[in-house]
TORKE-636732 format. One record per atom (N, C-alpha, C): x, y, z. Coordinates in steps of 0.02 Angstrom, whole numbers, plus 50000, padded with zeros to 5 digits. Layout:
<pts>
XYZ ...
</pts>
This chain:
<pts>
527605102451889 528005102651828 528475108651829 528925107751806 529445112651763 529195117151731 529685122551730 529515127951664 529625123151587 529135125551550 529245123551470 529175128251428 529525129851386 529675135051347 529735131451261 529355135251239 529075133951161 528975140051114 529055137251037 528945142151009 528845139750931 528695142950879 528775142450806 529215147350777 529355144750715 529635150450669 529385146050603 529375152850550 529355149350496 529915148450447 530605150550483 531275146950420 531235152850396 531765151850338 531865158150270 531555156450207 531065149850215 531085149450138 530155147650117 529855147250180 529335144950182 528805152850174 528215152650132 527755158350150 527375158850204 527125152950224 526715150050263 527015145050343 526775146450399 526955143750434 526495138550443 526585131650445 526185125450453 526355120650506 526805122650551 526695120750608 526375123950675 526465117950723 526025120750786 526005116950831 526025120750915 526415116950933 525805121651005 525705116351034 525315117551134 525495112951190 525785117051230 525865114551300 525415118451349 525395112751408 524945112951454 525295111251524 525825112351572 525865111751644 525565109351690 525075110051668 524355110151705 523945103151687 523375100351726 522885095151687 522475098951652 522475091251582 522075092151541 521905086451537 521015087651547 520855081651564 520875078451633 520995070451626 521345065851650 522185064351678 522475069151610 523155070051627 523345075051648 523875073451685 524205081151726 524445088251685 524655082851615 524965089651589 524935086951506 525285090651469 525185090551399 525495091451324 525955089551322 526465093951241 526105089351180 526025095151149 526105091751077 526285097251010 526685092350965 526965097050914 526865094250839 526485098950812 526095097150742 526705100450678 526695095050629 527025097450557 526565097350508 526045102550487 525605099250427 525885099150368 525465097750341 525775097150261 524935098150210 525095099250161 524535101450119 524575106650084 524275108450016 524155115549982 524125121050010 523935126449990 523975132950022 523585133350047 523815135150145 523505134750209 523185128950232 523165124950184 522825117650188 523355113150263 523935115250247 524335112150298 524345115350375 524325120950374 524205124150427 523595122550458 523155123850433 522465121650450 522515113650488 522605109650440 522725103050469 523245101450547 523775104850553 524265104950596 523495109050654 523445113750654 523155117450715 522605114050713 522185109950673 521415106250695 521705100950719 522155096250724 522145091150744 522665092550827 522995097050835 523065100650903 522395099750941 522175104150917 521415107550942 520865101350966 520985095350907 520485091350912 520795087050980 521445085450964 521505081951024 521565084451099 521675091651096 521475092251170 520915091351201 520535092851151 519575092751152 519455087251179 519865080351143 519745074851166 519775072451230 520555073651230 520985071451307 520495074151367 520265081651350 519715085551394 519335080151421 518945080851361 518445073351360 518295066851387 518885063951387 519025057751400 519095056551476 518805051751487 518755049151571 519305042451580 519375038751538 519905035751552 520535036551590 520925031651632 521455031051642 522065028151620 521925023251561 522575022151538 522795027651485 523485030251510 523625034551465 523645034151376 523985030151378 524035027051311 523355027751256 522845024551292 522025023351266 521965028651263 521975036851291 521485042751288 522075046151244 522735044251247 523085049051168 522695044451102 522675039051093 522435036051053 521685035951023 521395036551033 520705038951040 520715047551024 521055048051050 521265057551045 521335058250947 521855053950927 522245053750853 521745050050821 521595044550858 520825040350798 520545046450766 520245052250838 519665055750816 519895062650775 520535063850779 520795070650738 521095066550652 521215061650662 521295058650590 520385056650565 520175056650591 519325055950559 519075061650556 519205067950582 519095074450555 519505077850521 520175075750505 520495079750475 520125076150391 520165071350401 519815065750301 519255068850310 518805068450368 518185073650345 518245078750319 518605084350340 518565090250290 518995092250243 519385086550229 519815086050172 519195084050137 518805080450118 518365076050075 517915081550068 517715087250103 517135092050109 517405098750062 518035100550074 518525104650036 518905101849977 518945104049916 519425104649874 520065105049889 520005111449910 520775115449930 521085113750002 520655107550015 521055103350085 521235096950066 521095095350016 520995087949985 521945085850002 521825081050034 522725075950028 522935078550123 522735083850132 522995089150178 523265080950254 523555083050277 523855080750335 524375082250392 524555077950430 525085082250479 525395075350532 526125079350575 526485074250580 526105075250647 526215071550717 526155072450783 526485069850814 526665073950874 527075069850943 526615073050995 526495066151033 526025069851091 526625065651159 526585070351203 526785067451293 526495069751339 526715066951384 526175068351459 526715064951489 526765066551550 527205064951615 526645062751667 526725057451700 526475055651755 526805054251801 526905055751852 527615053951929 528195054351872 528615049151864 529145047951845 529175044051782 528675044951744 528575039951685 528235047051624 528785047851586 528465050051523 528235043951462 527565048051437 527125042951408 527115046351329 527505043251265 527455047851211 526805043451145 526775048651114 526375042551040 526405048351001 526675044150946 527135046250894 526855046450785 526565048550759 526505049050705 526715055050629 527205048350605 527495056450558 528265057550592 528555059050577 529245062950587 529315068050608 528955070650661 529055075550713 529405072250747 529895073350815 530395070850836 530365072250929 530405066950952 530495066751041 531205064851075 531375068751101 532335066351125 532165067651211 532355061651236 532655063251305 533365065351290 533415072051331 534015076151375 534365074051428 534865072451445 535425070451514 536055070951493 536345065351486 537185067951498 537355067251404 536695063651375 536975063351322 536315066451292 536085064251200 535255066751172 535305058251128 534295058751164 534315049051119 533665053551113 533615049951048 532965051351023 532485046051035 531795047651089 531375041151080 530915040351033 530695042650984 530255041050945 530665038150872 530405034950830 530595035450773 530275036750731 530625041150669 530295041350582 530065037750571 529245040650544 528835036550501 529095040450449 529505037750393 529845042350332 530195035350302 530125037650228 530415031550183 531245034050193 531485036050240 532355035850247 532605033750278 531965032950347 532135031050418 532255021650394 531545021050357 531535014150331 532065011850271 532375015050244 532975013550207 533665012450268 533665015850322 534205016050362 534245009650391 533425007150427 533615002050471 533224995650419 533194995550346 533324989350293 534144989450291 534464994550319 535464993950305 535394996250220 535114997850190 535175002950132 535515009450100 535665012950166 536025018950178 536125020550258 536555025150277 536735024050328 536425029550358 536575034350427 536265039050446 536495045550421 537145047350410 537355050950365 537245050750302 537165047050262 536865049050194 536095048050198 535755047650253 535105049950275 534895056050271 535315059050323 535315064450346 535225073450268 535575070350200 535365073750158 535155071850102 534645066450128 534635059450037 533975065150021 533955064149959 533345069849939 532745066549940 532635059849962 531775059349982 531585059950066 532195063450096 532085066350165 531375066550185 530995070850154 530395074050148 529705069550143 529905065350116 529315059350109 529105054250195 528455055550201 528255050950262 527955045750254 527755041650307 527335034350277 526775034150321 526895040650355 526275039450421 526045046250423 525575049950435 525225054350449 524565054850444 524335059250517 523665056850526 523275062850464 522595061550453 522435061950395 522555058950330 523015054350328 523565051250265 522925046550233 522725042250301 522105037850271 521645036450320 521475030950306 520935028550345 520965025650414 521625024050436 521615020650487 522295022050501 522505025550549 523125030650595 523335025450619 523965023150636 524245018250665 524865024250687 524895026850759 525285030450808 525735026150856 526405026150858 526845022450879 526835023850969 526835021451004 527015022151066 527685020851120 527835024751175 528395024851216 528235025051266 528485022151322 528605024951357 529305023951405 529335030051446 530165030851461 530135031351564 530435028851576 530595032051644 531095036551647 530925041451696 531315047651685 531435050351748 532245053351755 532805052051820 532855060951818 532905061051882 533155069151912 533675071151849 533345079751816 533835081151781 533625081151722 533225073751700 533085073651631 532655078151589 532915080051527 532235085051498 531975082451459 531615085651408 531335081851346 531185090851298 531565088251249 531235089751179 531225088851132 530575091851107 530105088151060 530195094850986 530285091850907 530335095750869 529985094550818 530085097150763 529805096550680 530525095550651 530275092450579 530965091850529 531305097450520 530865104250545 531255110950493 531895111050554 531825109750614 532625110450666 532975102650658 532745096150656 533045091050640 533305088050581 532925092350524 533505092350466 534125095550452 533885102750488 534555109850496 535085106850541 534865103550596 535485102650633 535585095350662 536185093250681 536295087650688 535995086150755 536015078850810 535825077950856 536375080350878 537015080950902 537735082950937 537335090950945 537235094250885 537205102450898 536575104450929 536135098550938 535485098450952 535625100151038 536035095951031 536265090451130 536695099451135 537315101951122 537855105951135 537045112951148 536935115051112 536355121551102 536005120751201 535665113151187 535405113251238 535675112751300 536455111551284 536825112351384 537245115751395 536865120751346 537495126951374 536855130251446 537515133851461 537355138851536 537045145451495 536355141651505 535955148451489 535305148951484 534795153051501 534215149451501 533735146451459 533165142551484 533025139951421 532705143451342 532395147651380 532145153051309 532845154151260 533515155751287 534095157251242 534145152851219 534165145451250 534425141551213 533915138051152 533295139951158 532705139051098 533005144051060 532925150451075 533205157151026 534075154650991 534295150651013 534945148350982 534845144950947 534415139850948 534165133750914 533905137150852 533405140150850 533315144350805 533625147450731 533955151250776 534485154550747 534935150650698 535215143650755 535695141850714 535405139050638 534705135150663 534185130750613 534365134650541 534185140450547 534215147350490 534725147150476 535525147850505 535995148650464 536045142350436 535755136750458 536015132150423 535355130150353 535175135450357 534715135650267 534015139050297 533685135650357 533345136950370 532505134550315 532695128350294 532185127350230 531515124450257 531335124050332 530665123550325 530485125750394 529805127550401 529485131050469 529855123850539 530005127050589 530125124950653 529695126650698 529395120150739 529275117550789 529475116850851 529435118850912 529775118850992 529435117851027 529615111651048 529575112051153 530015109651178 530275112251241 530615109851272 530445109651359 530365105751366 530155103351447 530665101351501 530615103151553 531105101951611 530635100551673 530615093151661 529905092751743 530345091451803 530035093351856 530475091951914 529825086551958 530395082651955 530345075451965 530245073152041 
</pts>
């Protein structure tokens, strides 16, 4: 694998940082390697908590797991961090509702493998930026009912509302991808607090400039903030060599 370079911030407006975000180069597990990037959500620290246990739980898992279809051991991974995250929501008060978004990937040879819950966000990188995952969010689902378009998406004020997140209920339903992937290609993976701040164009321009990749996260950043900066950010960005 490639260098991957990651990071958090928590914005200008947030007290609390409630995301979280682990990569792995290396096997874990079964699989060679590992990203995943958490958005919780919940009362005070309730969201944080939730974002870093369900990290935690699923690497535990993937560890765990002897399987080879990829797909089956992320899945099984999210069954079991959405059945502990309702567990100790139900055991706590002050965790009660608590939840979080997820994007998990793994690269195998030439095939990235994603699964997707919540509106955290996955883009293949090349000559242009396509996003492979889609919003679980009541905007994404107003866009493709033809209700509103992507621009008046982009600042409709129920932005914020999801329809999927694990912990949400009883039974996680995580979207799946997978991509073949060509000399060159990168991947990254975010939270709403950088995909609300900035468009996909400034997303794509940030990431191909001549510079390395830590600057161009530290740009990303940066710009996220001037542009309000209204909720904690999420990073990875991966470059496997293929």
């Amino acid at each position: 694998m490639g260098k991957t370079v990651s990071r958090t911030d928590i914005g200008l407006k947030r007290k609390l940082n409630q995301d979280y975000v682990f990569t792995a180069d290396c096997p874990v597990g079964k699989l060679p390697n590992l990203y995943l990037v958490a958005d919780g959500m919940g009362g005070h620290k309730a969201g944080g908590f939730a974002s870093k246990y369900a990290v935690e739980t699923i690497v535990e898992e993937v560890n765990r797991n002897k399987e080879d279809n990829v797909f089956s051991v992320l899945h099984q991974a999210i069954i079991e961090a959405n059945s502990r995250i309702r567990k100790k929501a139900s055991e706590d008060d002050s965790m009660a509702g608590m939840g979080t978004t997820l994007v998990a990937a793994t690269i195998l040879g030439d095939v990235l493998y994603v699964a997707n819950v919540g509106d955290s966000r996955l883009y293949l990188i090349n000559e242009e930026i396509k996003q492979i995952t889609i919003d679980h969010s009541l905007v994404e689902e107003m866009v493709r009912m033809g209700g509103i378009n992507r621009e008046q998406a982009r600042n409709h004020e129920n932005k914020n509302i999801i329809t999927r997140a694990i912990g949400a209920q009883a039974v996680v339903n995580p979207d799946f991808f997978e991509v073949s992937l060509k000399n060159g290609d990168r991947i990254f993976m975010c939270t709403d607090g950088v995909s609300n701040m900035l468009t996909d164009e400034e997303i794509f321009e940030i990431l191909s400039e001549d510079s390395s990749d830590e600057e161009k996260i530290e740009k990303m950043v940066t710009a996220a903030n001037e542009h309000g900066g209204r909720d904690n950010m999420g990073i990875i960005f991966v470059n496997p060599q293929l």
